[in-house]
C-alpha positions in Angstrom: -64.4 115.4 -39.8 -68.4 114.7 -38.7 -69.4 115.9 -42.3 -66.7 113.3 -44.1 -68.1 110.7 -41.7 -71.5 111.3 -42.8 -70.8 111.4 -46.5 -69.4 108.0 -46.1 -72.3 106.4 -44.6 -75.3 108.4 -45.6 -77.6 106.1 -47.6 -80.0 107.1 -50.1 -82.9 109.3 -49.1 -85.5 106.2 -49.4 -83.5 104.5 -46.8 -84.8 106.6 -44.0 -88.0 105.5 -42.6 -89.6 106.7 -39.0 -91.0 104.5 -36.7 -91.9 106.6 -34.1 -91.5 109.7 -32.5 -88.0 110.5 -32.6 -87.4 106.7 -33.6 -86.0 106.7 -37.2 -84.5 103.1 -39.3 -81.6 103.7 -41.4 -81.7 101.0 -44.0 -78.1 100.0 -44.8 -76.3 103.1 -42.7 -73.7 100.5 -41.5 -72.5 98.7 -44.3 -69.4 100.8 -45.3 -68.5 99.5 -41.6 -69.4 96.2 -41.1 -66.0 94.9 -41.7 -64.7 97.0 -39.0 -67.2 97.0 -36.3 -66.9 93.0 -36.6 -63.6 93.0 -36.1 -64.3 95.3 -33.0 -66.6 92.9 -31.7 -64.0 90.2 -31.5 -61.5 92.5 -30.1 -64.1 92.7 -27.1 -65.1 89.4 -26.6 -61.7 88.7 -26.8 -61.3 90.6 -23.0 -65.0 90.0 -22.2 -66.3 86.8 -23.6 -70.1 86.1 -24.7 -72.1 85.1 -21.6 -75.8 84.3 -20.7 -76.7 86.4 -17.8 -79.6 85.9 -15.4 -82.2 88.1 -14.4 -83.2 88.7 -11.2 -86.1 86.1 -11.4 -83.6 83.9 -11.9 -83.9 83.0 -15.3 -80.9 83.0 -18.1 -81.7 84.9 -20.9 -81.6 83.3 -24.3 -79.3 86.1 -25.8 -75.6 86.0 -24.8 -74.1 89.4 -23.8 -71.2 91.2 -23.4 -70.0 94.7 -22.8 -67.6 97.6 -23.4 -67.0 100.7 -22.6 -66.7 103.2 -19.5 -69.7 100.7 -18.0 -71.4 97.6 -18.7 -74.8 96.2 -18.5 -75.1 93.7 -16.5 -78.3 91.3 -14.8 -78.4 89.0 -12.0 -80.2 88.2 -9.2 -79.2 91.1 -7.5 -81.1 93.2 -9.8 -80.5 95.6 -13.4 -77.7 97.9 -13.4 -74.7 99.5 -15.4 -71.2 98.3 -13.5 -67.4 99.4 -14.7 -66.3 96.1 -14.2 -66.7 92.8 -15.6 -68.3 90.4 -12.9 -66.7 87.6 -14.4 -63.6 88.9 -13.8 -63.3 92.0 -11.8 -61.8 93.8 -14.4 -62.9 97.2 -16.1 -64.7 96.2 -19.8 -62.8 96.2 -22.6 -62.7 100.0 -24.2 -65.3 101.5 -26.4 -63.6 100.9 -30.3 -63.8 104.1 -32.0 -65.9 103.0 -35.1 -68.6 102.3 -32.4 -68.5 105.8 -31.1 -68.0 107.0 -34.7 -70.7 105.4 -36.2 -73.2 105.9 -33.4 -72.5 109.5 -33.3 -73.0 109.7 -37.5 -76.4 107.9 -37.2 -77.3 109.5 -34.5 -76.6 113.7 -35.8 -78.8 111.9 -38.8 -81.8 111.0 -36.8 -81.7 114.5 -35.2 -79.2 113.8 -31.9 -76.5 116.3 -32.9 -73.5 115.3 -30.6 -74.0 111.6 -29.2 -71.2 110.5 -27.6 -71.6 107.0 -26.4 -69.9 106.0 -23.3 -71.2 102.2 -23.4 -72.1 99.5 -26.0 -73.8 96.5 -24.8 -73.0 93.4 -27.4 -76.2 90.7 -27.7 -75.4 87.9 -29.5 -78.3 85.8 -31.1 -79.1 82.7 -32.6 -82.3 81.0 -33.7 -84.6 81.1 -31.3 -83.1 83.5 -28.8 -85.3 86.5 -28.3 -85.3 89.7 -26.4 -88.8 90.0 -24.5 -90.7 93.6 -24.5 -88.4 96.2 -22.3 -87.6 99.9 -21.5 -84.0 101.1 -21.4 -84.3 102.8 -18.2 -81.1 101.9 -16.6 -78.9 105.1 -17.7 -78.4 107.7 -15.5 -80.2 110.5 -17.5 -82.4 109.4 -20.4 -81.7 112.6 -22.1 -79.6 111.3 -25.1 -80.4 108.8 -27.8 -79.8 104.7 -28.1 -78.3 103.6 -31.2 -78.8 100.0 -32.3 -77.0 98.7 -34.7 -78.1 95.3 -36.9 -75.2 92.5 -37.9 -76.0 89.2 -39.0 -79.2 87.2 -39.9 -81.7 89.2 -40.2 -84.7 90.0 -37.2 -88.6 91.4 -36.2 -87.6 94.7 -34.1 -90.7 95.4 -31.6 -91.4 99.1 -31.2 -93.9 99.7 -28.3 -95.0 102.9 -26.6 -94.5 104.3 -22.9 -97.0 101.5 -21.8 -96.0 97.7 -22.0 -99.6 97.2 -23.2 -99.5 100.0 -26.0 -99.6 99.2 -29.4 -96.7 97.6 -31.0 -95.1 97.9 -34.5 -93.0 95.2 -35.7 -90.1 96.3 -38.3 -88.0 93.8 -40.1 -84.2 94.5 -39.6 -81.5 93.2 -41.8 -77.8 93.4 -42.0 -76.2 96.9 -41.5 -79.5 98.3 -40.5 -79.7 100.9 -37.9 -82.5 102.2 -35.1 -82.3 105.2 -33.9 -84.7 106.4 -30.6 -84.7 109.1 -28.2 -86.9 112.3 -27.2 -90.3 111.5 -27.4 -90.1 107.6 -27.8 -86.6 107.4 -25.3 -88.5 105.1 -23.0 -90.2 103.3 -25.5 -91.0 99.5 -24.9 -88.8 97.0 -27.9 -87.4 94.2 -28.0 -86.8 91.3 -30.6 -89.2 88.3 -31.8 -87.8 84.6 -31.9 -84.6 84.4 -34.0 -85.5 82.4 -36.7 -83.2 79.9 -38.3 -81.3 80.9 -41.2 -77.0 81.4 -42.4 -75.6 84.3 -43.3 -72.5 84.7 -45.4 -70.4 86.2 -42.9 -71.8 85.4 -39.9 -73.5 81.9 -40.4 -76.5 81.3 -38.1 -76.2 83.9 -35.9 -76.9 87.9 -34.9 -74.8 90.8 -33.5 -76.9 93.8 -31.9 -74.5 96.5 -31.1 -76.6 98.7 -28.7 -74.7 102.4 -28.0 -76.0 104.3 -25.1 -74.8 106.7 -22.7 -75.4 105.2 -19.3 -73.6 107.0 -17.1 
């Protein structure tokens, strides 16, 4: 079943670039899918709408979230953390659609992560101007498996750090379908995403779905 999975979404060879250790971009890896993870993504926010949380400085973050899956990521002023239920309602997140799992797991045996089995999938949602500021993903449990990001929408700068905040950074253009794969060596690596800039997109007009597969607990 993995090896049918794969033939359907393997792109070409060229497609495969590596941005850092253990951090490989596969160009296009999602776009036998797109129709179907879409259609997931309004399935969730559906149960779990779009919000804009706040961190625990008390700012709200430009990027609207939401979650599914056995936990969620979640930010307020009590601080970052994964949670099983929604805040805003109390109520476990919507589950994990398979073609999240199914997809995540493909890109990630590619990338070298035989056997990623995402438990959570946090949804960012952005639109011009929103941005996602320099971070680590150090909220999971054990950092022992991959992250899986997945690109829909207009197309974005991804910022690829090192260990340090103030470590070099390289800046890769991500478009529609596009997938980052990280873990190992560059796990705890800093990223995050320039400025949105303004633009339409024929399916999803002026706006950006990150689909970010981890397992967090």
């Amino acid at each position: 079943m993995m090896a049918d999975l794969l033939a359907g979404l393997e792109p070409p060879p060229a497609a495969r670039e590596e941005i850092g250790p253990g951090a490989l971009l596969l160009r296009g890896w999602a776009l036998p899918r797109v129709d179907t993870l879409l259609a997931g993504v309004v399935e969730v926010a559906a149960q779990a709408p779009f919000r804009h949380m706040v961190t625990p400085g008390g700012f709200q973050m430009s990027v609207a979230m939401t979650n599914c899956g056995q936990a969620g990521w979640v930010t307020d002023r009590g601080g970052y953390r994964y949670a099983a239920n929604d805040p805003a309602t109390d109520r476990p997140w919507p589950a994990l659609p398979p073609a999240f799992s199914d997809l995540a797991g493909a890109a990630a045996h590619e990338a070298g992560y035989p056997g990623f089995a995402p438990d959570a999938c946090l949804i960012n949602r952005y639109e011009p101007g929103a941005r996602l500021t320099l971070h680590q993903d150090k909220d999971e449990r054990y950092q022992g498996h991959p992250i899986v990001s997945v690109s829909l929408g207009l197309p974005a700068v991804f910022q690829f750090g090192g260990l340090k905040r103030a470590d070099p950074i390289r800046r890769v253009s991500l478009a529609h379908g596009d997938v980052v794969v990280w873990g190992g060596p560059s796990r705890l690596f800093h990223h995050g995403i320039l400025p949105l800039k303004e633009g339409l997109h024929p399916q999803l007009g002026a706006t950006r779905i990150n689909l970010t597969l981890r397992r967090a607990l």
